[in-house]
N, C-alpha and C positions, 0 to 999 in steps of 0.2 A: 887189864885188871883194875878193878875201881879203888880209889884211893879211901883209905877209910876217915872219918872222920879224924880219928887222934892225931893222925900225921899230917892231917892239912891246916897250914898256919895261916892263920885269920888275916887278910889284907890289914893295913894302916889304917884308919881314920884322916881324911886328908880334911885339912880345917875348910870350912865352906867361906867362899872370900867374902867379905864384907864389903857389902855392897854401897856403904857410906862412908866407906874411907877415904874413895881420895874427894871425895866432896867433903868430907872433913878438914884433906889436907890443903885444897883449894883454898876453904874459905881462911885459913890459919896464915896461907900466904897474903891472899887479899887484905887480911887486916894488918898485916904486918906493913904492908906497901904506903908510902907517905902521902896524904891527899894531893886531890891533884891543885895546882896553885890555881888561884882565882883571874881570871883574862882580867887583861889592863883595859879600862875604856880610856876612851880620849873626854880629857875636859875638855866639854863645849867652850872655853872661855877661850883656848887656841885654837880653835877653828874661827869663834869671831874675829878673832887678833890676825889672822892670817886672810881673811875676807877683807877687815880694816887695810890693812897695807893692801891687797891687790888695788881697791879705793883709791889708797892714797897716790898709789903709783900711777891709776889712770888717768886722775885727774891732771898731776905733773905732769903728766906726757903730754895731755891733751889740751893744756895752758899753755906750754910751750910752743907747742906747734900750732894753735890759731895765731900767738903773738910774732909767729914766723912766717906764716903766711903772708901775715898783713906786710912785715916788713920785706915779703920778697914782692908785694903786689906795685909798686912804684917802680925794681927792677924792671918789671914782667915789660910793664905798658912802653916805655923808655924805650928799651933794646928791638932794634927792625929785625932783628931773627924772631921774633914772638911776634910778630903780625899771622894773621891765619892762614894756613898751611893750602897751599894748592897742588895738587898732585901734576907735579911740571918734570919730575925727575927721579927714576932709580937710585940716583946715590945721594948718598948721606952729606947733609950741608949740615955743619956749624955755626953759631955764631957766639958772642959773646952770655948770654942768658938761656939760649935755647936751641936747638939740636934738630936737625928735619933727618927722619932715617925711615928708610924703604921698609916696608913691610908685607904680609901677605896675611890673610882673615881664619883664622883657625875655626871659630866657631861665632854665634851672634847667641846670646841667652839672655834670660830675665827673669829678676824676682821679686814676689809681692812680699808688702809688710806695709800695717795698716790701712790697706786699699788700695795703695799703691806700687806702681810695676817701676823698677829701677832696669834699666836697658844695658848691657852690656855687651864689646864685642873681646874676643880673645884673639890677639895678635902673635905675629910669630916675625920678629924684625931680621934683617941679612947677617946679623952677626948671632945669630939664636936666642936672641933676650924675647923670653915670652910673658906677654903681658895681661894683666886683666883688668880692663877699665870701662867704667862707669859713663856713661854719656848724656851730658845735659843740653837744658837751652834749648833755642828754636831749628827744629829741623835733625832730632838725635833720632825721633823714633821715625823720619823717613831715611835716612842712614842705617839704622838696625836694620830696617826693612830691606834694604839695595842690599846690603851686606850677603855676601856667600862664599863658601871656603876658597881659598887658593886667587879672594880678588887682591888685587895689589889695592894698598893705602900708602899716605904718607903720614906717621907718627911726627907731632911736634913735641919733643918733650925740655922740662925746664931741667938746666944744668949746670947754674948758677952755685958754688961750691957754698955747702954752711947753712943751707935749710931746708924745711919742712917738706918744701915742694921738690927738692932737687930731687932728680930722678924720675921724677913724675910726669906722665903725659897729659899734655894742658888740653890739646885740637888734635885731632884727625884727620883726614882730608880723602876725598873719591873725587874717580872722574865726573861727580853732580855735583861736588861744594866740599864742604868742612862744617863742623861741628863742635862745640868746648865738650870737654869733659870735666868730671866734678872737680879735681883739681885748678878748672883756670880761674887764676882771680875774680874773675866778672862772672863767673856761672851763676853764684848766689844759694853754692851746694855745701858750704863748707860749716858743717857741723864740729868741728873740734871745739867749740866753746860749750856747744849742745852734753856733748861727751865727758870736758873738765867736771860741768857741774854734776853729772852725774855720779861720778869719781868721788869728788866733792864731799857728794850728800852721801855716799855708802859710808864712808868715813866718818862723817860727823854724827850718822844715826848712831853705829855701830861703838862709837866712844863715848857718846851715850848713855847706853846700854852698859857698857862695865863701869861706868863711874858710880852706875845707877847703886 
């Protein structure tokens, strides 16, 4: 039976949503929220100050250690343990300044800087001290060349307590000869004064500059 008109109660009106409301209430929050703070940059004038000191520190290191050199190089020539190393024996001899210890060739490498090629071999001594040294003087780059993993050397190195050079391997030695490396006093390799003044001058430019 059809319902008639009088008895049928008219639905609600349901409100139509507003469709910029919450982008209203969005933006009501966003400006409520506190800016955001401004990023800190670093003053250039602590980066110079902290370039200045690395300077000054390189320079000291490397003043000390030419004026250490020089004062190990009268030990060096003195003591008959520092005469040049000949490969006569697997074990390790001592002497007062300088130290012969067995060794075996891990690797031979080389690298250039300004045109020229610096030779290197990497050692691996009986007690596991592994080393990376520089090879000068007459006869280093036919040494790099003989050079191949697992040959046996004799490492001479300086052991002298109290400086620059201690620890240092001065000669090297194969069944063809021996060799200096940059460390021996007589190479004619020792930059550390080269290095001071470099030190030096970053320092002195760079004070300079902020006094400017």
């Amino acid at each position: 039976m059809p319902t008639s008109p009088a008895n049928h109660s008219p639905e609600p009106v349901r409100d139509a949503p507003n469709r910029y409301s919450f982008h209203s209430r969005m933006s009501v929050r966003l400006a409520d929220e506190p800016p955001a703070p401004p990023k800190r940059r670093i003053d250039p004038r602590w980066v110079l100050m902290a370039v200045m000191l690395v300077g000054l520190v390189e320079g000291s290191y490397f003043f000390w250690a030419g004026r250490s050199a020089l004062a190990a190089a009268p030990i060096f020539r003195a003591d008959e343990s520092c005469k040049a190393p000949s490969l006569v024996s697997s074990r390790t001899v001592s002497g007062r300044a300088c130290r012969l210890e067995a060794a075996v060739v891990v690797s031979a490498t080389y690298s250039s800087a300004g045109g020229r090629r610096s030779y290197r071999l990497i050692t691996m001594s009986a007690e596991g001290t592994r080393d990376y040294t520089a090879l000068a003087g007459n006869g280093s780059i036919a040494l790099w060349r003989r050079a191949h993993p697992t040959e046996r050397v004799v490492l001479q190195r300086f052991v002298a307590p109290g400086y620059y050079l201690t620890g240092k391997i001065t000669a090297i030695a194969d069944s063809a000869g021996s060799v200096m490396t940059r460390y021996h006093p007589d190479s004619g390799t020792h930059y550390e004064a080269m290095y001071a003044a470099v030190g030096f001058l970053i320092f002195a430019c760079i004070l300079a500059l902020l006094l400017l």
